[in-house]
N, C-alpha and C positions, 0 to 999 in steps of 0.2 A: 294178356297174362303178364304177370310182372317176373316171373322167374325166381322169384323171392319164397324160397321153400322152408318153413318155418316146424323149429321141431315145437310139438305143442308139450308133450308129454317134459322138457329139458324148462319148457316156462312152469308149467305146473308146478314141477320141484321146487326152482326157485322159490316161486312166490311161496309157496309150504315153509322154504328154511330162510327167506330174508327177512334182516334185520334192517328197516331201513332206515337208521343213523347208520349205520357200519355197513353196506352193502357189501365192500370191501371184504369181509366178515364170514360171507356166505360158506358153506360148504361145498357149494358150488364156484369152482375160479370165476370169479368176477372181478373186474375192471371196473372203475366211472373213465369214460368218456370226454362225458362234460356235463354242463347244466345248460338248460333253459327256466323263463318263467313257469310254464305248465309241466316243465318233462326234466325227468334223466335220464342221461342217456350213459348205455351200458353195453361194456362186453359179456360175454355169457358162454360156460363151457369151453371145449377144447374141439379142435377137430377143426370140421367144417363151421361148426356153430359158431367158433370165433371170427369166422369170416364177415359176419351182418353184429348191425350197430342195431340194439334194440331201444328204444325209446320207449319209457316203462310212465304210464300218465293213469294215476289211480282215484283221480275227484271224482269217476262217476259214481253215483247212489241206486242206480237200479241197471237192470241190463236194456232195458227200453234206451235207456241214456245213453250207454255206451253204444248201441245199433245206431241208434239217431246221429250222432259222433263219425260212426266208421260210413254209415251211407255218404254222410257230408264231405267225409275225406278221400271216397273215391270219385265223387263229383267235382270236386276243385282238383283232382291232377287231372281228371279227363279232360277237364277245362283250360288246364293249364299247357297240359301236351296237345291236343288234338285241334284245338281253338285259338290257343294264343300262339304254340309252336316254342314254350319251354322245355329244355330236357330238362326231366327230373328224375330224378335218381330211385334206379328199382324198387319199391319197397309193398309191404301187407300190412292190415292191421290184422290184428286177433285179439278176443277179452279171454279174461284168466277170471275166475270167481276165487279170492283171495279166503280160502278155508277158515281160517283164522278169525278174519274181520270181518267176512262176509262182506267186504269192500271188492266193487269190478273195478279191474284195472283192463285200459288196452296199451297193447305193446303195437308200435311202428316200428315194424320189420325191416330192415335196409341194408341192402348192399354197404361193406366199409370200405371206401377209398382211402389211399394212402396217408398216411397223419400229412405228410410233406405238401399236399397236392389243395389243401385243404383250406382256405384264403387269410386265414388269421395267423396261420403259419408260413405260410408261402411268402408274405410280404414283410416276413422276418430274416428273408433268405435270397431275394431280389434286389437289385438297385431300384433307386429311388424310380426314373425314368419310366422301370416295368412294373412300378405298381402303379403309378397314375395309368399308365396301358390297362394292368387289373381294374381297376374302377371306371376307367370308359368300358371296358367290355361287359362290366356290370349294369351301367347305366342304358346300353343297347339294349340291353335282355330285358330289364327292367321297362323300356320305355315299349315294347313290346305289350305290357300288363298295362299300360295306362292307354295306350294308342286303341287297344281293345276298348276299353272301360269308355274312354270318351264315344266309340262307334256304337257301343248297346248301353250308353246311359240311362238308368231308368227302367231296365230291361235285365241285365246279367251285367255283375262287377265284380274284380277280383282282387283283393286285397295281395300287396307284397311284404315279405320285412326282406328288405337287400345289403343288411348286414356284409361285410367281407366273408364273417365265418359261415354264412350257409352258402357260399356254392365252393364247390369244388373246379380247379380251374385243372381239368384233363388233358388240356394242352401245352401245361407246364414241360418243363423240360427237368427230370428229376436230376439227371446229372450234369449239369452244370447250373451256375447262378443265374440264367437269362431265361427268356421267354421263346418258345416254338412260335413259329405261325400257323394257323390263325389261332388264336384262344380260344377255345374250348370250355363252356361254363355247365356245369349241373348244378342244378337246384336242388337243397338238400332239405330244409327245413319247412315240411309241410303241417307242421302240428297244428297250428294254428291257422286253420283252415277258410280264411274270409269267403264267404260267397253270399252274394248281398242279388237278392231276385226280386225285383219290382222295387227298388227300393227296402226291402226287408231282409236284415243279417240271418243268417241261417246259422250262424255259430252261435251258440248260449253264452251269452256274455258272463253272466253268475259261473261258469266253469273258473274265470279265471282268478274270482274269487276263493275258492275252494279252498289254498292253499295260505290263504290270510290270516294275519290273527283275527280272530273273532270278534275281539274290541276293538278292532279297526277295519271292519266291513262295509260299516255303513259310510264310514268317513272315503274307502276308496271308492266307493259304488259312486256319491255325490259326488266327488269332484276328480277322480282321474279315469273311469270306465269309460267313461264315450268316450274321452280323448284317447285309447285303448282300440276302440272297435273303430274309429275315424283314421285313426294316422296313417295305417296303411294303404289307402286310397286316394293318399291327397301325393301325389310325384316330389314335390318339393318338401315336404315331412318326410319321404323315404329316403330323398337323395341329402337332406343336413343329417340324417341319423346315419347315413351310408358314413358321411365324412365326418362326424363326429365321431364316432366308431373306433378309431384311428387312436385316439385318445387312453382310452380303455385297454387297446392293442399296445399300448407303449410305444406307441411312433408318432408320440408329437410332431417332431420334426416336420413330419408329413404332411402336415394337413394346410398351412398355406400354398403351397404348391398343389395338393389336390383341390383347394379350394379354387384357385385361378385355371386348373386343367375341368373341374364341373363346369364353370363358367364359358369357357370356349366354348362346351361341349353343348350347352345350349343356345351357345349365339350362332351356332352353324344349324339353324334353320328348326333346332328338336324345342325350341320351347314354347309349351304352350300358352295358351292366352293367361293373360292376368299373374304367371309364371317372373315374380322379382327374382332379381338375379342374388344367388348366395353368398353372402358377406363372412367375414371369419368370425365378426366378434357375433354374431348372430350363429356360428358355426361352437365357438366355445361358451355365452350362455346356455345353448341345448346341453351340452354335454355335464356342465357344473349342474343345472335342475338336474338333468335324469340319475345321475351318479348322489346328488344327495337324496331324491328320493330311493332310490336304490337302496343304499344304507342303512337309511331308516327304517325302509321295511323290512332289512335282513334285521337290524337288532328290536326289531318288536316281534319280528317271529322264533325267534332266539328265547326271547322272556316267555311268549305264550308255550311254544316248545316245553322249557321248565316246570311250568304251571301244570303242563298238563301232566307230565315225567310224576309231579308231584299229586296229582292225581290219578295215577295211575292209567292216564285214557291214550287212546292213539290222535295223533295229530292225523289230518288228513293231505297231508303232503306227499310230494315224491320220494325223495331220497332227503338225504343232508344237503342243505344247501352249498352253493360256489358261492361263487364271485364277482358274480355277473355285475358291471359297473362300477367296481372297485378298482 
């Protein structure tokens, strides 16, 4: 049991009174959180209810979709915690049948840890020294998911994203600038749930199209979806996107030093075979691709957005978009 107690009747309303350009908007106090590619994430209500971060993800088309979705997602934490020996952070799903659109949406329920505690923010508030600590103690948890993956290749594999922003480092030390010992990591960002069994992805990859412009579906499907459903399986794609990241974060500064602190970290015996060692300028081309691809598809969904405004129809998006790689 996750302990993650979800008012259902408090999602209902919502989804009844959200407007989602304006979430903000609602009759109900609502927060944005933040964004992901598939999800927004949101506060909700007053009380207790503002205590968990809801993760509001509405491209499914039927309820079969969404069962098949939430089965998938309690099989990758139980894999994640029980198997690999990740903490991940309390959380439920639950679907809402949107009255309106007659669009299912499911909401990832979670416990909200403190904004402070939260790693995108944390290494706005640390010396430099204890974020490179932050991203070794990343790349442990992380090497944990691949140390697996190489033992049942073939068999059961578990896709990571080790972004800074999804764990939570609980053994921060809120009141002062430095670090506790030992760090403490939870894993926050299950939405995108890789689990790959005999070799075959069990995540519907067409999900993460959903929120595309339409005139540009076919064009993402051929040439950026498998490099989608691949990258979080390959350690060396998770660990340049770990440390590109950084970028995004507005701490350039940071990253040749973390560049040369990854490096250590795999010449002390953690790297695996065929494992080239990570260079910077191979560290800032990832970042320049993914930040203009990023762009571009925020301003084609922006125009499709309009188009549709001007036909009246709904997009089948999350919320309003962020920032993400901006």
């Amino acid at each position: 049991m996750s302990g993650v107690e979800v008012n259902l009747e408090l999602l209902g309303r919502f989804e009844r009174a959200l407007d989602p350009r304006f979430p903000e908007r609602c009759e109900i106090p609502t927060r944005v959180l933040g964004y992901g590619e598939i999800s927004t994430v949101l506060e909700i209500g007053t009380g207790a209810d503002r205590e968990l971060a809801y993760k509001r993800m509405p491209m499914f088309r039927s309820e079969d979709e969404a069962v098949r979705y939430q089965d998938l997602h309690r099989d990758y934490i139980q894999v994640l915690e029980n198997r690999i020996g990740l903490r991940v952070a309390p959380c439920e799903t639950v679907s809402i049948v949107n009255e309106r659109t007659g669009r299912v949406v499911v909401y990832i329920v979670q416990f909200k840890f403190p904004a402070e505690v939260i790693g995108h923010r944390l290494i706005h508030r640390v010396p430099p020294s204890d974020v490179s600590r932050l991203v070794l103690a990343v790349l442990r948890e992380s090497a944990k998911v691949f140390d697996f993956n190489r033992q049942n290749q073939g068999q059961l594999e578990v896709g990571c994203d080790a972004q800074i922003s999804n764990w939570a480092f609980v053994g921060s030390d809120r009141g002062s600038e430095g670090l506790t010992d030992p760090i403490e990591l939870v894993y926050l960002d299950t939405s995108a749930p890789f689990l790959r069994e005999k070799g075959v992805e069990r995540l519907d990859p067409e999900l993460f199209l959903r929120s595309a412009p339409s005139f540009l579906v076919w064009i993402l499907r051929l040439l950026f979806l498998e490099d989608v459903m691949t990258r979080y399986y390959d350690f060396r794609q998770v660990t340049v996107d770990l440390v590109a990241n950084f970028y995004k974060e507005q701490r350039p500064e940071l990253v040749p030093e973390l560049v040369r602190a990854v490096d250590g970290f795999f010449s002390g015996g953690n790297r695996p075979a065929a494992f080239e060692p990570i260079t910077l300028d191979q560290v800032r081309a990832y970042y320049r691709e993914d930040a203009w691809i990023w762009r571009l598809y925020l301003a084609f969904r922006r125009v499709d957005r309009f188009l549709h405004g001007l036909l009246g129809r709904i997009t089948p998006t999350s919320c309003r978009e962020g920032s993400n790689g901006e």
